[in-house]
C-alpha angles and dihedrals in degrees: 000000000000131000092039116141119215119199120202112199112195100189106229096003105164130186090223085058100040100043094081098050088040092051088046087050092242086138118039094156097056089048097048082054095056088042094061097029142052111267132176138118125312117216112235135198139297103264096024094220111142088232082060100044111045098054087058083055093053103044097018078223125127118233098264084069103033091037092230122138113143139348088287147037138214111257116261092234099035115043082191094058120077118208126188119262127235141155092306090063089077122104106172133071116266110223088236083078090049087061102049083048092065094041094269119141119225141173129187122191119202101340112163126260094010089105118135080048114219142213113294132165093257122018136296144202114214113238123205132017095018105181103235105239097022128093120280113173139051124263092027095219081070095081096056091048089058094049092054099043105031105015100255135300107258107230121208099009132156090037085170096190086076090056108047107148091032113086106145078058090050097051096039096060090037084066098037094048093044095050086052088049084047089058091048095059094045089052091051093043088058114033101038137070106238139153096190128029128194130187126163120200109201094191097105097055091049097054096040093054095059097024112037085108076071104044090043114065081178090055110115097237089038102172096201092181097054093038086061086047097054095037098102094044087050091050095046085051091050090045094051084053090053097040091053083058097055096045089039090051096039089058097043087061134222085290110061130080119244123205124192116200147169129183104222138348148247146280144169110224131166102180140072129224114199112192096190097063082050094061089038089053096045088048088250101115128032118191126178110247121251134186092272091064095046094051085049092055096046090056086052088056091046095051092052115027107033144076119255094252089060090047089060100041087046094040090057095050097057090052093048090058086048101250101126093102096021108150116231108254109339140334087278128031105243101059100088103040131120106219109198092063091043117086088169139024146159133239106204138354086235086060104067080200129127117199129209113229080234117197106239096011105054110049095240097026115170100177111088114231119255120011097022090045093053093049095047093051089050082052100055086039090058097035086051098047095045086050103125132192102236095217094052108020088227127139112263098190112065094192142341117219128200107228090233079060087063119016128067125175148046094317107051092101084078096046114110102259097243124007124206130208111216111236114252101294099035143095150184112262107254096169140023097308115125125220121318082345108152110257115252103208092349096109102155148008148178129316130195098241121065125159144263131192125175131187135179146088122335093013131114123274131236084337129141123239121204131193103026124148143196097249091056088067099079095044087048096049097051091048089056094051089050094240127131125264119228115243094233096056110112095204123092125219107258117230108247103159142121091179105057092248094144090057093047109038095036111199122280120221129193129195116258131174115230109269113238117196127210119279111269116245112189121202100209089253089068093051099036082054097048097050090048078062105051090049087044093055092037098258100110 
């Protein structure tokens, strides 16, 4: 079939990352692409959390409008409760649906947060937090297919926090599970009818959290002999990812598009920043103190006062009663606060947010709406930005954004009520580190910037595009495949062309409701599953 448009999402690729292996010629096919196509970065999400960013791919909608504002979401039932987010936490239209809605097949493999997967015109394989046992493609006779034909698709694989401390292991299945999604995808280009394909490989994301130390020599904590004994691994991985491009374009024909995504970047830190010991410090926050502090507290003392001898025997202590990746508090950061001593907080280290315990909106809300509200969020904003690293002297916080600066739509009212980027080094504690404490296995982490190539018929060739975004995805695609764009969508079509098509076949937009989807109701094995992958990918 002719005129289809494939889109290849490579969760975290990075320029930064990819510029070595394309100038040794590790990776020819990404190159050719870029050679006969436009290429240049795509702009992804505040935060940058891939919870966050690829449901504005798939509905080129802002949060405000998808409701989607971390990796998690406050209980419908309990505002002081925080449950996972899947598929059912849209609540905008994807454009996949768009498109069924107009006659057009698609199909989408392992894009995140489309588990449960839900009914499409086409088919669909369910990405991020698959519940092992349960269905996770539609239809559902489509898993069996795959086992039979291509030996299976491999949910939730590479969850490299699992695997600190092995990283020949790590690559090794990183290679090994994308090789059998590269299979998948031939299988599905082939055998079955589609407009519009999508696949999301999630590889780069999980190597650059644990190794970007490797892939960096400017990182801080650079390790150059393991970086030369890791080289050719690094270089087979790249190459796998290169060689699933070319198969991927040479079955699409001469007469698909290709499109080439992340959803976000990448960075090297070595530093955590923990808001929440920021608003403790500054008496804005008041938490009762659990073991995990405490613990926290002892391995500071360890570090600093005693001998060696007595760091080791403690140390080992503390291993043997099962503390050593403790979380501080709980497995999110509002459970053991006391609230009426708390006029900010945070939910989750994934979210960069801080909320106001707001009067009439939180359910024990302290801060008065309107002018003590003002006066306590210019206060976040200057404490933030003055926020120093002891040992440099340099800024830690890049910017702080007021969510009104950012979010527009139905939903903003559960949108943190400013949201702060980390400066180059630094990162959002996801883990037990306390503030500005030096990561232990946290290397890297997103940046705002990921990348986009296309290539096919009618588009420029071996040019640059600037200013695209992650939300323009979902408007472009639907224009190329001549299809309407809903009003409410907040993405443009890019200009990709070389034809003045854009000029002469201006886009068409149609009128949709905001999709609303059911209310999620959560039996404590979902949940219980949801939370073991977020610590397993080093975001609890």
């Amino acid at each position: 079939m002719s005129n289809r448009i494939l889109v290849i999402g490579l969760d975290g690729a990075d320029w930064r990352v990819l510029q070595p292996y394309l100038d040794d010629g590790v990776m020819p096919n990404l190159s050719q692409l870029m050679a006969g196509g436009v290429s240049g970065a795509l702009r992804s999400t505040l935060p940058t959390n891939s919870g966050v960013a690829w449901p504005a791919f798939l509905t080129g909608r802002n949060s405000g409008k998808h409701a989607v504002f971390d990796f998690t979401q406050r209980a419908p039932h309990d505002p002081t409760r925080l449950i996972g987010v899947d598929s059912r936490a849209v609540r905008s239209e994807r454009f996949l649906t768009a498109l069924g809605r107009h006659g057009r097949q698609v199909g989408a493999i392992n894009v995140p947060v489309t588990y449960p997967p839900f009914p499409v015109n086409g088919f669909m394989l369910g990405g991020m937090f698959v519940q092992e046992g349960k269905p996770y493609t539609y239809p559902e006779s489509l898993e069996t297919e795959l086992n039979e034909r291509v030996g299976g698709f491999q949910p939730n694989r590479i969850r490299w926090r699992y695997m600190l401390g092995r990283s020949d292991e790590l690559l090794d299945e990183a290679i090994n599970v994308t090789r059998q999604r590269a299979r998948v995808l031939a299988y599905l280009i082939d055998h079955k009818a589609w407009d519009v394909l999508i696949q999301v490989f999630v590889s780069p994301d999980r190597l650059q959290h644990p190794l970007m130390h490797v892939l960096d020599p400017d990182h801080p904590r650079h390790d150059r002999a393991l970086a030369q004994r890791l080289a050719p691994k690094f270089r087979a991985y790249f190459q796998t990812i290169d060689d699933m491009l070319g198969h991927a374009r040479d079955r699409l024909g001469k007469d698909g598009t290709l499109i080439v995504i992340s959803d976000h970047g990448f960075r090297s830190v070595h530093k955590a920043v923990y808001a929440r010991e920021i608003l403790a410090r500054e008496g804005l926050l008041r938490a009762v103190r659990e073991p995990a502090d405490l613990h926290r507290l002892a391995r500071k003392l360890v570090r600093h006062a005693l001998p060696k001898l007595a760091k080791q025997a403690l140390s080992h202590r503390m291993r043997s009663n099962g503390h050593s990746h403790q979380p501080i508090g709980s497995p999110h950061e509002m459970a053991n606060l006391i609230w009426t001593q708390t006029q900010a907080y945070v939910t989750t280290g994934t979210s960069q947010g801080l909320h106001v315990n707001l009067a009439g909106r939180d359910p024990h809300g302290i801060v008065l709406p309107g002018t003590a509200y003002e006066r306590l969020l210019d206060n976040l904003q200057e404490v933030l930005l003055a926020e120093r690293d002891p040992d440099t002297g340099q800024p830690v916080i890049e910017s702080v954004v007021r969510s009104e600066e950012l979010y527009h739509g139905p939903w903003t009212h559960l949108a943190p009520d400013l949201i702060y980027v980390p400066a180059s080094g630094y990162a959002s504690s996801k883990g037990a580190q306390g503030h500005l404490q030096p990561f232990t296995w946290f290397m890297g982490d997103h940046a705002v910037d990921g990348i986009l190539v296309a290539a096919g018929p009618g588009l420029k060739q071996g040019q640059s595009l600037a200013g695209a975004a992650l939300i323009d995805i979902a408007p472009t695609v639907l224009y190329l495949s001549g299809a309407p764009i809903p009003e409410d969508m907040d993405g443009r079509v890019l200009d990709l062309f070389a034809d003045g098509r854009l000029a002469a076949a201006p886009p068409q937009t149609e009128y949709e409701a905001t999709h609303e989807s059911p209310e999620q109701l959560y039996t404590s094995e979902e949940q219980r599953v949801i939370e073991d992958h977020l610590k397993s990918l080093g975001y609890m």
